[in-house]
C-alpha positions in Angstrom: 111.6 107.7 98.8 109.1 107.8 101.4 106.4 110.0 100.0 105.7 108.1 97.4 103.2 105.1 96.7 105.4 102.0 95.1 101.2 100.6 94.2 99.4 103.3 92.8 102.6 105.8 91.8 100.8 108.8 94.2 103.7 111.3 95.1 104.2 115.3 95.8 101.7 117.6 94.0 102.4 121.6 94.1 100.3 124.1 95.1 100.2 127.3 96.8 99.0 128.9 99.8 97.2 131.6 99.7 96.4 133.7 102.7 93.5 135.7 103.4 95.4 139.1 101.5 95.9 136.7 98.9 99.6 136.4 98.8 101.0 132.7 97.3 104.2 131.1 99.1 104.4 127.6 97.5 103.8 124.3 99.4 103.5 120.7 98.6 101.1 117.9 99.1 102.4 114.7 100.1 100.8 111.1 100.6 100.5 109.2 103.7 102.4 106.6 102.9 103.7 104.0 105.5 106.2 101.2 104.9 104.2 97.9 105.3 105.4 94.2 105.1 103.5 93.2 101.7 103.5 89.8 99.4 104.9 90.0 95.8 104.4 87.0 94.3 104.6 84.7 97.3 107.7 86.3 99.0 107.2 89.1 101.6 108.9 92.5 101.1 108.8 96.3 102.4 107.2 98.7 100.0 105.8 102.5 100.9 102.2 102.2 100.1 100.2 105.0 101.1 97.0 104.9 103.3 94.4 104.5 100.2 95.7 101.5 98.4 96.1 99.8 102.2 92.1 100.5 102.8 90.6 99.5 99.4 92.5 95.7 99.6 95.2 97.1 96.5 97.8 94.8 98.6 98.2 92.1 100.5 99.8 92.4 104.3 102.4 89.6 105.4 102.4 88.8 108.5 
């Protein structure tokens, strides 16, 4: 549950690498997310909210 943002609902995009002969293995993209003390309507609870929603001010930290 940790790779993915309970603000924004950012989780695991697919891809591929592809090396320099231009063979594709499959890999995955995941969010920075950290679990952070936040206030929902008054009363302070853990959420995974990744590093972009913390920067902009999407949330509110308890302290």
């Amino acid at each position: 549950m940790g790779k993915f943002c309970q603000v924004c609902q950012k989780g695991l995009m697919h891809g591929n690498n592809v090396s320099h002969s231009v063979r594709r293995t499959h890999r995955t993209w995941a969010p920075n997310t950290q679990r952070v003390r936040v206030l929902l309507g008054g009363v302070p609870t853990h959420l995974y909210v990744c590093t972009r929603c913390l920067r902009s001010g999407k949330v509110t930290r308890a302290i």
